[in-house]
N, C-alpha and C positions, 0 to 999 in steps of 0.2 A: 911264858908268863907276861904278861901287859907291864908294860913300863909307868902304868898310871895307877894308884892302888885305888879304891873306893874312898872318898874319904870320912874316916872313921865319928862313927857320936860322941861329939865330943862338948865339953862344960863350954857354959856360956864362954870363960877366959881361955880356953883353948880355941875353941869358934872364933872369935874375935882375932887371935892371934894367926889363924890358917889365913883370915881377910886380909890382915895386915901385911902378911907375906907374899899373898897372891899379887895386893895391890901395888905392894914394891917391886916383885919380879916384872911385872907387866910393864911399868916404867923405865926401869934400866932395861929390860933385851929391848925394850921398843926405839930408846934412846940407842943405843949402842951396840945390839946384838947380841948373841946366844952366848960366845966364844969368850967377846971382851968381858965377862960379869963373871964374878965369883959369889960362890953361897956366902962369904965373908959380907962382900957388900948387900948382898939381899937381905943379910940378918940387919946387919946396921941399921939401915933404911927404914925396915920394918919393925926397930927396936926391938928385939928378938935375940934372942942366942941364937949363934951356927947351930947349936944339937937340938933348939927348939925346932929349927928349920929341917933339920934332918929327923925328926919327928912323925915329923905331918909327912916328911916327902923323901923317901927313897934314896932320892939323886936330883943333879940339876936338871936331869934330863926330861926326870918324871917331873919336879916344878913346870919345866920351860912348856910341858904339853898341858900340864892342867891348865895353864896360863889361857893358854890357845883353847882349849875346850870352852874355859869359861867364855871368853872372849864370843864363842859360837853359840850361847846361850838364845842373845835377841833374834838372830836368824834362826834358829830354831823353834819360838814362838812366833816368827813371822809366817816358818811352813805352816806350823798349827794353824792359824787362822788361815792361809790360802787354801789348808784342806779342808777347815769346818765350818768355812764360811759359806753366807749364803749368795744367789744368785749366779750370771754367769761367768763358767770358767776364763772368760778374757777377760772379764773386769776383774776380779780378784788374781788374774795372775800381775794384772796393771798394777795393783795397788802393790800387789810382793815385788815385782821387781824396782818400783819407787822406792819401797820401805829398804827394800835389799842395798842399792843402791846408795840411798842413803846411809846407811851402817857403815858400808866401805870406807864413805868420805867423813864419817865422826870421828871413826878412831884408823884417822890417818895411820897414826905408827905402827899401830899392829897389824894395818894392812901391806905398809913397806915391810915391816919384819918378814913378815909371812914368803913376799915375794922376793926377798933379798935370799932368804933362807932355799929356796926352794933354786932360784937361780945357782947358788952356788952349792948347796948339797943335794941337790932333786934325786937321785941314786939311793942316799941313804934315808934323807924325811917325806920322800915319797910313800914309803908305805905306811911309817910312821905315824904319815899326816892323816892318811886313806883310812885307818884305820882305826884312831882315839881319836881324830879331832872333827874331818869330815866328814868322815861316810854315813854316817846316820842321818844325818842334813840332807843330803846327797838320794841315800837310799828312798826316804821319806818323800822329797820332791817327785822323784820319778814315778812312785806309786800312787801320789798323787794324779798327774799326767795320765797315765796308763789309766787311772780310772776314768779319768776325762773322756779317755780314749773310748771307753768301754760304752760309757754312755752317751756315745756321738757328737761329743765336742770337739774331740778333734778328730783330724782324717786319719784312716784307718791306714796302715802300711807305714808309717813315721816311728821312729822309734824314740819314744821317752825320754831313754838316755841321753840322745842328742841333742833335744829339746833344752834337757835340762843344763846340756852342756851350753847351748847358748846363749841360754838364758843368763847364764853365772858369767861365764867368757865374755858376754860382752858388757857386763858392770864392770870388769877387772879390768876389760880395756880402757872402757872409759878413763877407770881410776887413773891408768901408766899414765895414760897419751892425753889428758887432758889441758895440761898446761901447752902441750903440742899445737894438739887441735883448736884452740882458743886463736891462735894466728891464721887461721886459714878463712879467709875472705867468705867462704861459705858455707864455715858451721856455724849457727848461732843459737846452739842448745848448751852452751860449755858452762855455763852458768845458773842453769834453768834444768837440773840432772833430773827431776820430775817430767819435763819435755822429750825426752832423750827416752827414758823408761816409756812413756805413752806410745812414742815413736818407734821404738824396738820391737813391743810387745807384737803391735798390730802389724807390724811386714813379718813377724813370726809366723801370726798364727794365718793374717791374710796374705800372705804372700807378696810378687811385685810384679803380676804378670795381671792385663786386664782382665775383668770380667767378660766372659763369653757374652 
């Protein structure tokens, strides 16, 4: 059974109150993490009773991933438009990975949480993660691709997957390493993440080997 339940139609004053709670969780685990936070202070926060909290949510565990789910909402409408956008597949993969990119570096904390989490439980919220928060981001993208693939935009024999792995892997590097990378005498996209994305896309999908 999914550790995340649907959640339920509810009156305007219960709606209002799921928000209030989502919008507290998200701030204290982003602040502090999964472990340090009790549903005590979520309630607080979110002026809410504990059993209002336990209500809407299961457990902390099922809050801590709707958290995360919502959190993958704008990236989720970002694949939407890379798939139902018009023109060609490098430009619109250009503008998803700016757009993506961008996301990362808004909401800093929930991108530290995410990576803090994973460093130190990746065993247990690996599948977790793979499974209510990103795989349908994930799945979505690669189908994307593959259709790319299908209608000759990109070379035939590459696999999607990996595509799509790099695509993501190297926003998240950026995110780590970027305060890093800002001292080395010859990167000078560390502030310009839209440069960095234009940059990425096109040794992707053009390669770095010359023109025959």
């Amino acid at each position: 059974m999914p550790l995340v339940e649907p959640t339920p139609n509810l009156s305007a004053t219960g709606q209002d109150a799921v928000e209030r709670i989502l919008a507290a969780a998200k701030n204290l685990f982003a602040e502090s993490g999964f472990d340090a936070i009790s549903m005590n202070a979520i309630a607080e926060l979110a002026g809410v009773s504990k059993a209002n909290v336990f209500h809407h949510f299961k457990s902390k565990n099922a809050l801590y991933l709707e958290v995360l789910k919502t959190a993958c909402s704008e990236p989720g409408s970002q694949i939407d438009q890379l798939g139902n956008g018009s023109g060609a597949l490098i430009e619109r993969l250009r503008d998803f990975s700016q757009s993506h990119l961008a996301n990362i570096l808004r909401d800093e904390k929930i991108s530290r949480l995410v990576q803090r989490d994973l460093l130190e439980n990746g065993p247990q919220r690996g599948k977790e993660f793979a499974e209510q928060v990103f795989g349908q981001n994930f799945a979505r993208l690669v189908e994307i691709l593959r259709t790319g693939q299908k209608k000759g935009e990109l070379r035939k024999g590459i696999d999607p997957a990996m595509l799509a792995t790099l695509l993501i892997g190297a926003d998240v590097f950026f995110f780590q390493s970027r305060e890093v990378l800002r001292h080395f005498p010859d990167v000078h996209f560390t502030d310009t993440p839209e440069s960095y994305s234009a940059m990425l896309v096109d040794i992707l999908l053009r390669g770095i080997l010359p023109k025959p």
